[in-house]
C-alpha positions in Angstrom: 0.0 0.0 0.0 2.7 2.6 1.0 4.7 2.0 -2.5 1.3 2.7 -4.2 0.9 5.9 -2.7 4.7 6.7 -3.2 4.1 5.5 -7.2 1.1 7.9 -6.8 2.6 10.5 -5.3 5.7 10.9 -7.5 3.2 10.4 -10.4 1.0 13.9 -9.3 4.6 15.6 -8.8 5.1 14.6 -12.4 1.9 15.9 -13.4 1.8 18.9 -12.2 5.3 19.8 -13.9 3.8 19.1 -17.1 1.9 22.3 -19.3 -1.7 21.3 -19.5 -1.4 17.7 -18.8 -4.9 15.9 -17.7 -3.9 13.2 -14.9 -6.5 10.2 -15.1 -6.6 7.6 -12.4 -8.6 4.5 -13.5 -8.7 1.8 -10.4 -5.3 2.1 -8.6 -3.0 3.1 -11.6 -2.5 6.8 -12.6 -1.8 8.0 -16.4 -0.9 11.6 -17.9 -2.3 12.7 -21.2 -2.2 16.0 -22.9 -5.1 18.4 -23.0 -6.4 21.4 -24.9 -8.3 22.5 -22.1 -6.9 26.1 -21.1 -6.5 25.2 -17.3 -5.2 27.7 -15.0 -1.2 27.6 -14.1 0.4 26.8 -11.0 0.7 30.2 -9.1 -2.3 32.2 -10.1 -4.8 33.6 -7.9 -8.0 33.4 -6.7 -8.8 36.4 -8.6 -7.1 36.3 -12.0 -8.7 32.3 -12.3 -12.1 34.2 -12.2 -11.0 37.2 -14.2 -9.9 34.6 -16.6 -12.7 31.7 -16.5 -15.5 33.4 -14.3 -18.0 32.3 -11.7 -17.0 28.8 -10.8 -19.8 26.4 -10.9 -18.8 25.3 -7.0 -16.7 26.5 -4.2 -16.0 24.2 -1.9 -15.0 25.3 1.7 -11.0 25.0 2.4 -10.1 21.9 4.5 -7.0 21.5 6.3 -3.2 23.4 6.8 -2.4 25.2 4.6 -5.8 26.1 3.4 -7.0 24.1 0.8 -9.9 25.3 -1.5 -11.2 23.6 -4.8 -13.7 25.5 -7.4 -15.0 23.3 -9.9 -16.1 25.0 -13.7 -17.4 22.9 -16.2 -14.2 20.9 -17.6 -12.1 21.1 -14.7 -11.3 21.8 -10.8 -9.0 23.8 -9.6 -6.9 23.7 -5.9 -5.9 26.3 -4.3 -3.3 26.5 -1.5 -4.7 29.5 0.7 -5.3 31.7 -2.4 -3.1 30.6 -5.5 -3.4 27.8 -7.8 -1.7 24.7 -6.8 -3.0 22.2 -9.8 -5.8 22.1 -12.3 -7.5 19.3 -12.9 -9.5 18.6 -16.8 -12.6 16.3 -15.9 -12.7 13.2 -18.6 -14.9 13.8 -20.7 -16.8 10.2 -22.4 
């Protein structure tokens, strides 16, 4: 169990160094793919994501320390570490 979440871990790192990758997990194994979904960049804030792509569909309350806050849009999530942009997620779509 631990390697799985060190494979999974190191696998997110990896993701989120990539330019508009979309990270899929299927089961218990991860995969990267490109995406031409414009998803906001690591270090943006709160208020250039919604300059940029608007009213978020949902904003979920932040959860744990450092704050953690995710807005969901249609196509993707977003995480923010107290108020920038940590990694954007593309929702797969069938």
């Amino acid at each position: 169990m631990k390697t799985h979440l060190l494979v999974a871990a190191s696998l997110l790192g990896i993701a989120a160094s990539l330019a508009q990758a979309e990270t899929i997990v299927i089961g218990d194994k991860i995969a990267v793919k490109e995406t031409q979904a414009k998803l906001p960049t690591r270090g943006m804030s709160m208020k250039s994501v919604e300059s940029r792509h608007g009213e978020p569909r949902q904003r979920h309350a932040a959860v744990g320390k450092p704050p953690i806050t995710r807005w969901d849009y249609d196509g993707f999530s977003v995480y923010f570490e107290n108020h920038l942009v940590v990694h954007a997620v593309a929702h797969e779509t069938p």
